[in-house]
C-alpha positions as CSV (number, residue, x, y, z in Angstrom):
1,X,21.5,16.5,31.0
2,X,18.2,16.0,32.1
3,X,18.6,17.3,35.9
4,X,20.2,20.2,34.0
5,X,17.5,21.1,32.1
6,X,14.9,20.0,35.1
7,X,17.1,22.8,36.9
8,X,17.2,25.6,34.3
9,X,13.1,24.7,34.0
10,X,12.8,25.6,37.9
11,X,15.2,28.6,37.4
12,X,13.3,30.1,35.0
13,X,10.3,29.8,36.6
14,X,11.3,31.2,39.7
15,X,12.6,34.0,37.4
16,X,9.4,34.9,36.2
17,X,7.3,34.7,39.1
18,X,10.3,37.4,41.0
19,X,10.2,39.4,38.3
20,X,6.4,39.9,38.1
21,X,6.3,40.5,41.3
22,X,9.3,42.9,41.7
23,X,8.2,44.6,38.8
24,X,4.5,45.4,40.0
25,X,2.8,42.0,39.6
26,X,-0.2,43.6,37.4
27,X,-3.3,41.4,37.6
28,X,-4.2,42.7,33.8
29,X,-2.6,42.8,30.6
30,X,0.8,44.8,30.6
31,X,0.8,48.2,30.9
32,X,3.5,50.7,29.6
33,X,1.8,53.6,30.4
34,X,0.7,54.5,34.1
35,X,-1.5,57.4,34.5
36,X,-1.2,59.1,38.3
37,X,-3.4,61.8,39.4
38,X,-1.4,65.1,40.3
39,X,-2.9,68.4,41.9
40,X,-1.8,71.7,39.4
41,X,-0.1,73.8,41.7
42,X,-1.8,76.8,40.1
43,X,-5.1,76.1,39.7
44,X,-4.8,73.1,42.6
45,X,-7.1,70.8,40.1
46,X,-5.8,67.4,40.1
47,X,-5.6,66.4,36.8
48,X,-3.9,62.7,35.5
49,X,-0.7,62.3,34.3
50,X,0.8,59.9,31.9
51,X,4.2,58.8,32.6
52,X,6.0,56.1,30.4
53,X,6.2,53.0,33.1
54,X,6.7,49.1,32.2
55,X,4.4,46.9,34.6
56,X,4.2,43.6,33.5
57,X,0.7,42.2,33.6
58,X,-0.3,37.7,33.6
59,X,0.7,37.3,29.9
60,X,4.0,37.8,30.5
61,X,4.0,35.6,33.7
62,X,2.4,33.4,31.4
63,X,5.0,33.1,28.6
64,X,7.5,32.7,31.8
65,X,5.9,30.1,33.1
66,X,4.5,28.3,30.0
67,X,8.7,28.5,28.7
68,X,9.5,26.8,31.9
69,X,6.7,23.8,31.3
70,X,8.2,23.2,27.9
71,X,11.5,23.0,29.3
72,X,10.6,20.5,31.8
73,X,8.7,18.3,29.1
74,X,11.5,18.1,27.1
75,X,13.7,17.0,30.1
76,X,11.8,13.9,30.5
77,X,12.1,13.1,26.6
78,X,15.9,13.2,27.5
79,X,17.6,10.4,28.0
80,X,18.5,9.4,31.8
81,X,21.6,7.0,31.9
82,X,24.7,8.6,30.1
83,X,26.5,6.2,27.4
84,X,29.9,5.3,28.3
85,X,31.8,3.7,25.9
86,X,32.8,0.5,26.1
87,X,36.9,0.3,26.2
């Protein structure tokens, strides 16, 4: 049980640190909003643009990581040697 849960620990922190980066590794808070500049084709002003984006900033790397720590804590409160029982 405890390699398990050393395992899932490592899993999830290798999780969170892909997704992050796959997913824009923001360097501030998360964003769910980007705002882009765009030229008006009429008037050929760029102007910005909101456009509805998730981009996950260091609290949810964070989180990721600090859920991975606890995991791994509480596999070394885990006991190592199964118990088999005596027949």
């Amino acid at each position: 049980m405890r390699r398990i849960l050393q395992w899932v620990a490592f899993g999830l922190a290798a999780a969170a640190v892909v997704g992050w980066l796959a997913l824009g590794a923001n360097r501030g808070w998360t964003k769910t909003t980007v705002t882009r500049w765009q030229k008006d084709p009429v008037t050929e002003i760029d102007g910005p643009v909101v456009e509805k984006k998730f981009v996950p900033g260091v609290d949810v790397l964070a989180v990721g990581l600090a859920g991975a720590l606890a995991l791994f804590i509480v596999s070394l409160f885990v006991s190592k040697t199964k118990n088999k029982p005596v027949t």
